[in-house]
C-alpha positions as CSV (number, residue, x, y, z in Angstrom):
1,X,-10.3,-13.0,0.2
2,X,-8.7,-9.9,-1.7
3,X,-10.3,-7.0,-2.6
4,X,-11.3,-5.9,-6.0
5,X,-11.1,-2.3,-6.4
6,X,-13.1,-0.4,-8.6
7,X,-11.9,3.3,-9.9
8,X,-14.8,5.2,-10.4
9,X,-14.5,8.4,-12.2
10,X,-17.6,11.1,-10.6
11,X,-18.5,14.1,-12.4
12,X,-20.1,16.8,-9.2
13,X,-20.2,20.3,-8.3
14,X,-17.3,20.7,-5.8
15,X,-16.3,24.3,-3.7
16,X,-12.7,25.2,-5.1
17,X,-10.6,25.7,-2.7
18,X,-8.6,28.7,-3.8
19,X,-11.8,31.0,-4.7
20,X,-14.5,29.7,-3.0
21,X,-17.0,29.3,-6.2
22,X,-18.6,25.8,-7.0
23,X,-17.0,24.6,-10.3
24,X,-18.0,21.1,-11.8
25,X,-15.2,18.6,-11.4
26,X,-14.4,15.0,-12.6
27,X,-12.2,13.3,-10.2
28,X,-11.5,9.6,-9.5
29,X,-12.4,7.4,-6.5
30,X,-11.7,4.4,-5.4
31,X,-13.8,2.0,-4.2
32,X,-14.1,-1.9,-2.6
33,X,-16.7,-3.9,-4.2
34,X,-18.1,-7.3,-5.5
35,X,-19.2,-6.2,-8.8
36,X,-19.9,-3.0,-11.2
37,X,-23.1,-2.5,-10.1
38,X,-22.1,-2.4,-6.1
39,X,-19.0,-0.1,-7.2
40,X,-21.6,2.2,-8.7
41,X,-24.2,1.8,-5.6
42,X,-21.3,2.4,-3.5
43,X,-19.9,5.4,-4.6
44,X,-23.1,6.4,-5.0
45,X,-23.4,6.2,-0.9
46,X,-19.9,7.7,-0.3
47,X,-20.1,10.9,-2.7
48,X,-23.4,11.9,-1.1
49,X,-22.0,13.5,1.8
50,X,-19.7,15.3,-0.4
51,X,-23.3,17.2,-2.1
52,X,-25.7,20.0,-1.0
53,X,-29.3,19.2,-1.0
54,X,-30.8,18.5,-4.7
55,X,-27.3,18.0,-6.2
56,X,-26.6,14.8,-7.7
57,X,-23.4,13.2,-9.0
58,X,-23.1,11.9,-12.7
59,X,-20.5,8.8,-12.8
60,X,-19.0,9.2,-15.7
61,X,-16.4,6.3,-15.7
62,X,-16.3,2.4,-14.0
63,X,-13.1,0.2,-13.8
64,X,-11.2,-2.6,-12.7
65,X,-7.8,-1.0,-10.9
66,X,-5.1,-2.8,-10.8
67,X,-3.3,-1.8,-7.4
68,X,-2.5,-5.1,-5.6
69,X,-2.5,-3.1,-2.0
70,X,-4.0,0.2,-0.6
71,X,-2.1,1.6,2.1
72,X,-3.2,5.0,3.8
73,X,-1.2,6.2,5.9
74,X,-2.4,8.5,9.0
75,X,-1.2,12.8,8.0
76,X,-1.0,12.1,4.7
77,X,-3.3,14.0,1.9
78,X,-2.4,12.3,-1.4
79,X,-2.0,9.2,-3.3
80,X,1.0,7.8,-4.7
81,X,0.9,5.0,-7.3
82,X,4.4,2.7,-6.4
83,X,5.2,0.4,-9.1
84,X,7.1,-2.9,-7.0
85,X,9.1,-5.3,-9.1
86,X,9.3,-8.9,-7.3
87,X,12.4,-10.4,-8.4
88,X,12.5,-14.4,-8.3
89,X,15.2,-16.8,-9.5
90,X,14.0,-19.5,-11.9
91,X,16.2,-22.3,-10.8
92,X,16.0,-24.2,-14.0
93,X,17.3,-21.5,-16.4
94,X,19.1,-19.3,-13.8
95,X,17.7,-16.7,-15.1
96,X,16.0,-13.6,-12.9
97,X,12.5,-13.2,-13.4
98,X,10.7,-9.6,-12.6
99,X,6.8,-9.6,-12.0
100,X,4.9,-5.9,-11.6
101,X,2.6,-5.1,-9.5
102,X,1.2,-1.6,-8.4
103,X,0.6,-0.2,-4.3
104,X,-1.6,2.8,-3.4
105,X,0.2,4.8,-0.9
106,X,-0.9,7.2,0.8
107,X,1.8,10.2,1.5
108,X,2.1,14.0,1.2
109,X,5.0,13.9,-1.1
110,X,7.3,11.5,-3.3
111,X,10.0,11.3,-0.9
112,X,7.8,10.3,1.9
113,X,5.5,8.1,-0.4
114,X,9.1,5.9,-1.1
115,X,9.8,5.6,2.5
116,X,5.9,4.6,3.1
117,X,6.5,1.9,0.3
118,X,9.6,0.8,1.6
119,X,7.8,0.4,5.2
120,X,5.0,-1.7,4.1
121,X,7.3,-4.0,1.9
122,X,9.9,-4.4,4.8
123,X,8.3,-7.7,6.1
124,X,8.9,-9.1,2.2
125,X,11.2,-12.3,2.1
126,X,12.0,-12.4,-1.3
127,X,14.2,-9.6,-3.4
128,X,12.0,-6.5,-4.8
129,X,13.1,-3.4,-6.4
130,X,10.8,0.4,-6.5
131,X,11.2,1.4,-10.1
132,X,8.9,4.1,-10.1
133,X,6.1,6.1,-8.2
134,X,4.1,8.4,-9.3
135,X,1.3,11.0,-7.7
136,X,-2.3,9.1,-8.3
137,X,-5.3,11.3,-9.6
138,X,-7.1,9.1,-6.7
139,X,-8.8,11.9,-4.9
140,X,-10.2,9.3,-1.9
141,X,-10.4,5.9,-1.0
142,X,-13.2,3.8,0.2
143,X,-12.9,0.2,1.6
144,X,-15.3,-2.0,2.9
145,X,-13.7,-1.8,6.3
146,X,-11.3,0.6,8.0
147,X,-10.2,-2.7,10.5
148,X,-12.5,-1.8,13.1
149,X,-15.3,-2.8,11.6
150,X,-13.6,-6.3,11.6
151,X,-12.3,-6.4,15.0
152,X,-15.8,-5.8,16.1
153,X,-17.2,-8.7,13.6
154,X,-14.3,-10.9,15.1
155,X,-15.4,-10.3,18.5
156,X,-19.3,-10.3,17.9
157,X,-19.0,-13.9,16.2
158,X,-16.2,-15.3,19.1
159,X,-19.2,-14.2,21.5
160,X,-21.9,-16.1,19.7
161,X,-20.1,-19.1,19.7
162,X,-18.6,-19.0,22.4
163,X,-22.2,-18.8,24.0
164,X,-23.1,-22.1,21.7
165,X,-20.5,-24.0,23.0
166,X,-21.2,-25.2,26.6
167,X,-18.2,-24.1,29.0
168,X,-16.7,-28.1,30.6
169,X,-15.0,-27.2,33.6
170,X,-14.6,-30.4,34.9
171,X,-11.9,-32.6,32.8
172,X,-13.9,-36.0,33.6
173,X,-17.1,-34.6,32.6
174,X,-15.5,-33.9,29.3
175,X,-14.2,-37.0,29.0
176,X,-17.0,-38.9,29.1
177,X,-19.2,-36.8,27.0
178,X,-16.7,-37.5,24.2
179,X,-17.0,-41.1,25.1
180,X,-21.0,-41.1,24.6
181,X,-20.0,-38.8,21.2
182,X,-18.0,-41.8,20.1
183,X,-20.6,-44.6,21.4
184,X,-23.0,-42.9,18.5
C-alpha cells in the first residue's frame, strides 16, 4: 500500500535562529496519513515537541501532496522537489509518451539533491529524464515508519506464527499428518 501524504501548513511560535526572539511562523509539514482528520491529529502529535508549555499550534492549511516518493537522505537539511519525466514508447503510434511525477529529496543543496535523485532512480528500467528541481518550503517530514518500526513488526508477527505452527522434524510424521488432512 502507498502512502498518501498530507501537507499541512502550521502556524506556531518558533525561536529564530539568527536573533534568538520567538517570532510567529507559518511553515509546511508533511505528513503520512489515512485521512484529513489523522493528518490533522498527526501533526498535531509531531509539532508538540516543537512547543513550550501552554503554546499551541494553529493549522492553518490541509492538503493532498502530490510527491510520488519521499527520500531523506542521512546529512542533509532541506528538501528538494525533483520533477521525473518517465518516457515510454507507444508501440501503436510510435510516438514517445512523457508522464510527471514529483520526488521529495532530501539534500543540502541543488547539486547534491540531482545526484540524490539520480541515485534513487538508478534501479529504473525504463527511460526517464530530470527536468527540473526545485528547493521545497517542506520544513520536516513525518512518516508512519522510519523502517525500523517495520523490521520490528516483521519480526514480531514471523515469531507469533512461527510459535502457531508446530515445528515437524520428522519427514514421516509430516507425511502422514497431511494424509489424515486429506482423509477429512
Amino acid at each position: 500500500m502507498s502512502a498518501t501524504w498530507y501537507e499541512c501548513k502550521v502556524k506556531y511560535r518558533k525561536t529564530d535562529e539568527a536573533s534568538g526572539a520567538r517570532k510567529v511562523k507559518t511553515e509546511p509539514f508533511l505528513v503520512d496519513a489515512i485521512s484529513y482528520t489523522e493528518a490533522e491529529k498527526r501533526i498535531t502529535e509531531e509539532m508538540s515537541v516543537y512547543l513550550s508549555e501552554g503554546e499551541e499550534i494553529l493549522i492553518t492549511n490541509i492538503k493532498v501532496a502530490n510527491y510520488a516518493e519521499i527520500h531523506p537522505f542521512e546529512l542533509a537539511d532541506r528538501w528538494f522537489k525533483a520533477k521525473i519525466a518517465l518516457i515510454a514508447y507507444d508501440q501503436e503510434s510510435g510516438k514517445e509518451r512523457k508522464t510527471n511525477q514529483y520526488l521529495l529529496v532530501q539534500a543540502n543543496d541543488i547539486k547534491e539533491a540531482y545526484d540524490n535523485t539520480t541515485h534513487v532512480m538508478r534501479d529504473t528500467m525504463g527511460e526517464y529524464n530530470i527536468p527540473a528541481i526545485s528547493e521545497s518550503p517542506i520544513m520536516d517530514v513525518f512518516p508512519y515508519f522510519t523502517g525500523e518500526e517495520e523490521d520490528a513488526e516483521r519480526v514480531e508477527e514471523f515469531m507469533r506464527l512461527k510459535d502457531s505452527v508446530p515445528f515437524q522434524n520428522n519427514e514421516d510424521e509430516a507425511l502422514a499428518n497431511e494424509d489424515a488432512l486429506v482423509a477429512e
